[in-house]
C-alpha positions in Angstrom: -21.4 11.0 -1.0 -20.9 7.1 -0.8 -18.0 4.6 -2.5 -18.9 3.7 -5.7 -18.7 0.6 -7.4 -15.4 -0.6 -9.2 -17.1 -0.5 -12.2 -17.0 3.2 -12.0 -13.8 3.5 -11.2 -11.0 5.6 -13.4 -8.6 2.7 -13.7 -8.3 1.3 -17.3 -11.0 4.1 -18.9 -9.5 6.8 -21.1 -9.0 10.2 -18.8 -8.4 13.5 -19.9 -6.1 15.3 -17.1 -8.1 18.1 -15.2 -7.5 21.7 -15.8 -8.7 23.0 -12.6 -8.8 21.8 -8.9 -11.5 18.6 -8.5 -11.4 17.2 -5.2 -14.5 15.1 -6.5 -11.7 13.5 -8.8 -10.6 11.2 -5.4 -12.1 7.4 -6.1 -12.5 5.8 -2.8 -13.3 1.8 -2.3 -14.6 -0.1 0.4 -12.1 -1.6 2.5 -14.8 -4.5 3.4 -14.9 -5.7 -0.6 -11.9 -7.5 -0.2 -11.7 -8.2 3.8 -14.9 -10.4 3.6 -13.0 -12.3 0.6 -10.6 -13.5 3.3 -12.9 -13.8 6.0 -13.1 -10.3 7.9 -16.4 -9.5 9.2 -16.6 -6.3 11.3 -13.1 -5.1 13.2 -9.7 -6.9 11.2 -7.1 -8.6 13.7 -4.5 -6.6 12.5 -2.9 -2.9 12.8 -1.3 -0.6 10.5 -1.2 2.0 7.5 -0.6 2.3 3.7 2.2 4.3 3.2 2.5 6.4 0.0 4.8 8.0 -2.2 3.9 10.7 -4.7 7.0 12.0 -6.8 4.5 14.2 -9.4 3.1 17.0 -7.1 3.0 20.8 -8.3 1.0 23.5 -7.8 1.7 27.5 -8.3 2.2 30.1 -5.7 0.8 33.6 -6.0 2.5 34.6 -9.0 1.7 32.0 -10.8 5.3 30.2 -10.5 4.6 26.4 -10.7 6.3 24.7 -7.3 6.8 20.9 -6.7 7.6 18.3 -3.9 7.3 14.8 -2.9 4.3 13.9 -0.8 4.2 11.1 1.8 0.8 10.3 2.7 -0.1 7.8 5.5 -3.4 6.1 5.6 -4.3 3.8 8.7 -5.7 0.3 7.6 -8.7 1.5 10.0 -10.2 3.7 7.7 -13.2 2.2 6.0 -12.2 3.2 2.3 -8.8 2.7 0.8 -8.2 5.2 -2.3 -7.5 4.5 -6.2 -4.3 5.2 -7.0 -5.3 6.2 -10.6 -8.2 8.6 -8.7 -5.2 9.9 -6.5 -2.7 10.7 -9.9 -5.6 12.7 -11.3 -6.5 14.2 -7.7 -2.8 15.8 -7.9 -2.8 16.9 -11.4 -5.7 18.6 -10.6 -3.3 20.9 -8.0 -1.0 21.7 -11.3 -2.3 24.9 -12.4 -4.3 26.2 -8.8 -2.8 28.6 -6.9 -2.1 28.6 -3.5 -0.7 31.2 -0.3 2.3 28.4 0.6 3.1 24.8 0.8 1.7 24.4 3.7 -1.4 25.5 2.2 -1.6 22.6 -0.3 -0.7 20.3 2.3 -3.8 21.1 4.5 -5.9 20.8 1.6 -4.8 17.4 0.3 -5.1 16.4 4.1 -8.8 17.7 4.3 -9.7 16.0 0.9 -7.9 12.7 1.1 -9.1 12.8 5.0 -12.2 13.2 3.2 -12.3 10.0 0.6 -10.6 7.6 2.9 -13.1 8.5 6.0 -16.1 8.5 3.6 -19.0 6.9 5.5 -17.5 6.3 8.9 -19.6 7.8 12.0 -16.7 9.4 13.1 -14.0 10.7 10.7 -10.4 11.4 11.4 -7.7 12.6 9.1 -4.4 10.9 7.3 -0.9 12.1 7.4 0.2 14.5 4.8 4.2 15.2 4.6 5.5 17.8 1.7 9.2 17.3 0.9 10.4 21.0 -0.7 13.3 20.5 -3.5 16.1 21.4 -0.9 14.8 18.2 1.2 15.5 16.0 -2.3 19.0 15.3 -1.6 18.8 14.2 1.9 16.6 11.2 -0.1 18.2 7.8 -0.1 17.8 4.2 -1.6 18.0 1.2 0.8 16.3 -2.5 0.9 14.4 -3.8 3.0 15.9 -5.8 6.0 15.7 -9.7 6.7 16.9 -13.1 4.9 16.1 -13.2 1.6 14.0 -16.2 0.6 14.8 -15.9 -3.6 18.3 -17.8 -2.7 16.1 -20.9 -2.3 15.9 -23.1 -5.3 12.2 -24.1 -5.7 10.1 -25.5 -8.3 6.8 -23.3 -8.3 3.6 -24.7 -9.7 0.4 -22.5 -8.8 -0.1 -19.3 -10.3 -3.1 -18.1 -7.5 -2.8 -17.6 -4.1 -2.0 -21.0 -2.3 -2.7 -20.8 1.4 -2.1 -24.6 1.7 1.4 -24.5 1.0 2.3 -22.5 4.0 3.7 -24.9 7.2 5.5 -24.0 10.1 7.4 -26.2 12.9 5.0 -26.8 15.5 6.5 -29.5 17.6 10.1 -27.1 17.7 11.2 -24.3 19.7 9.4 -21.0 18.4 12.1 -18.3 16.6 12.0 -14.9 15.9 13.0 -14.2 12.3 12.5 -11.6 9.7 11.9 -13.0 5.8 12.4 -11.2 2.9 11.3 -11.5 -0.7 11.5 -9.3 -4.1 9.3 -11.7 -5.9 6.0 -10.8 -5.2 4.1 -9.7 -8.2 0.4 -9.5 -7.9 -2.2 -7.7 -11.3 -4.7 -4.9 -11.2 -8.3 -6.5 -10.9 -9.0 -3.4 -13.1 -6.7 -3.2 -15.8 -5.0 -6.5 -15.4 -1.2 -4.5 -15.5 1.0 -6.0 -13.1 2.2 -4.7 -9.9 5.5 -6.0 -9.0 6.7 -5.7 -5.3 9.1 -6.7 -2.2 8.0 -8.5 1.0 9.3 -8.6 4.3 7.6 -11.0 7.1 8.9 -10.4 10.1 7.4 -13.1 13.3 8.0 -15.2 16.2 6.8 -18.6 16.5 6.9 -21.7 15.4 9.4 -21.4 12.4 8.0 -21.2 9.4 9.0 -23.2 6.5 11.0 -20.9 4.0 10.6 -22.5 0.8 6.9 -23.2 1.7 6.7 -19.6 2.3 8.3 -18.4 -1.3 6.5 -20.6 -3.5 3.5 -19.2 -1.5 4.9 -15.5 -2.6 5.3 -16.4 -5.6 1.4 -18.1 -6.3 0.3 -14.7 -6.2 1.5 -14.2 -9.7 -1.6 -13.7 -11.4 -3.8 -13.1 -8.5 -6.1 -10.0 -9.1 -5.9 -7.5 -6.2 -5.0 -4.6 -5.2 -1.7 -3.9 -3.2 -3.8 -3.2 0.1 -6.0 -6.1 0.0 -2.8 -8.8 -1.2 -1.0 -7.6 1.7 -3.7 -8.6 4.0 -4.6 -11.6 2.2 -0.7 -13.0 2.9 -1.2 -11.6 6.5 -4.1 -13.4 7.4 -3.1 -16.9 5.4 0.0 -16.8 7.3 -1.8 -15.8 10.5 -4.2 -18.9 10.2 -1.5 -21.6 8.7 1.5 -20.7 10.4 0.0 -19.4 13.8 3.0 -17.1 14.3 2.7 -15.1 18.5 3.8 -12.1 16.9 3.8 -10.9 12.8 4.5 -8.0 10.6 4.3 -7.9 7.0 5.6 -4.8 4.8 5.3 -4.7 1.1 6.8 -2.5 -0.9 5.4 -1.6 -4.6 7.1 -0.5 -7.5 6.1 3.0 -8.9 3.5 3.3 -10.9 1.6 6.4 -12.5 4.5 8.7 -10.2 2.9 6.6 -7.3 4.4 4.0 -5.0 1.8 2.5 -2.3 3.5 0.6 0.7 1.1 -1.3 2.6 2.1 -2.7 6.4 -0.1 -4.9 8.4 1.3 -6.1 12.0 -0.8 -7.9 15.3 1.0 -5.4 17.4 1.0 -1.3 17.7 4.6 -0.3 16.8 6.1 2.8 15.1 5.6 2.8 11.1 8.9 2.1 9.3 11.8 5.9 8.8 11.0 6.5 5.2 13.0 4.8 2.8 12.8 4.2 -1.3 14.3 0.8 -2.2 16.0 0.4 -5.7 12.7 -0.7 -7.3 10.9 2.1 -6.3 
């Protein structure tokens, strides 16, 4: 089975929640639909994974005795397809009244059909991470921010409403620094639905040193961009890549819940291990 089209996508059509198990439910979209948008042809310059959060997971064990958890699911940025988040809500809900052996039973099936959707088409498949968190693993949950200087303190005027590569800068002609930047004003809208998706950012770099009010207003142009939280991550990735010309740079967003969802995108020029699990205020 191929992607489809956005068009056909579940996001901002009326649903009705599925009764029974439907794998087929899962909505995957081409990666390539919004790397070619900001130049990426073929193999992206850049590492990581989109790091989920699912707080509305049940199923019932052999009895019939509805269970729950928390999923974490971790999808590298090198799979072709990334997966709709309202595909994924209905995916789960799907789980709500199918029985199953154990938990670890529901965990290898969303692994083989999420593995599934987000390897769609690729000549040789691999498979996400899938972490279940049982109700006596809730407590040991905590709230924490993000690391790095936050950029809001700055007192700018902000005049563009769309993403604005040109205002980035950087000092070219100074030492380079090693800094990490953080943001909670990053709000970007569904190119579906046109709801907005409200987010925190943290750039961490070395290089030349990168102007800071430069870079916030250039948060805060994406305001009414259309994009998902996947493709917005690596559109600020690659426009600070090409305008700022950094050695080394990360950047981490983390989005607000939506639909019992949170999606976490990272993007970073360099393998290094994926951020401990965290939830931030917001989320």
């Amino acid at each position: 089975m191929e992607t489809s089209s956005l068009g056909h996508s579940p996001l901002g059509q009326a649903s009705t929640y599925p009764a029974h198990y439907d794998p087929a439910l899962l909505f995957p979209i081409a990666r390539s639909q919004g790397r070619l948008a900001i130049g990426i042809d073929g193999a992206p310059p850049f590492f990581g994974a989109d790091l989920w959060n699912a707080y509305e997971v049940s199923w019932l064990d052999p009895r019939g005795k509805p269970q729950v958890a928390i999923a974490r699911f971790t999808i590298g940025c090198e799979t072709p397809n990334l997966i709709e988040s309202k595909s994924l809500k209905l995916y789960l809900n799907s789980l709500n009244a199918t029985r199953f052996d154990s938990a670890e039973a529901v965990r290898e099936r969303i692994r083989t059909d999420l593995s599934e959707a987000a390897w769609r088409g690729a000549e040789h498949p691999g498979t996400i991470g899938v972490q279940l968190l049982a109700p006596e693993q809730f407590g040991d949950e905590r709230i924490e921010e993000m690391d790095g200087l936050l950029l809001d303190r700055l007192h700018v005027e902000c005049t563009h409403d769309q993403p604005a590569p040109e205002l980035l800068t950087a000092a070219f002609d100074e030492a380079p620094v090693e800094e990490v930047l953080m943001s909670h004003l990053l709000k970007s809208n569904c190119p579906v639905t046109g709801q907005p998706d409200w987010g925190s950012l943290q750039i961490s770099y070395s290089g030349p040193q990168i102007d800071q009010a430069a870079l916030l207003r250039y948060i805060v142009s994406f305001r009414n961009h259309q994009g998902f939280h996947e493709q917005c991550v690596e559109r600020i990735y690659m426009d600070i890549l090409q305008r700022c010309e950094p050695i080394k740079l990360t950047v981490f967003a983390r989005y607000t819940r939506r639909g019992g969802l949170d999606i976490n995108p990272l993007r970073t020029s360099h393998p290094m291990p994926l951020p401990h699990a965290m939830r931030t205020a917001r989320q």
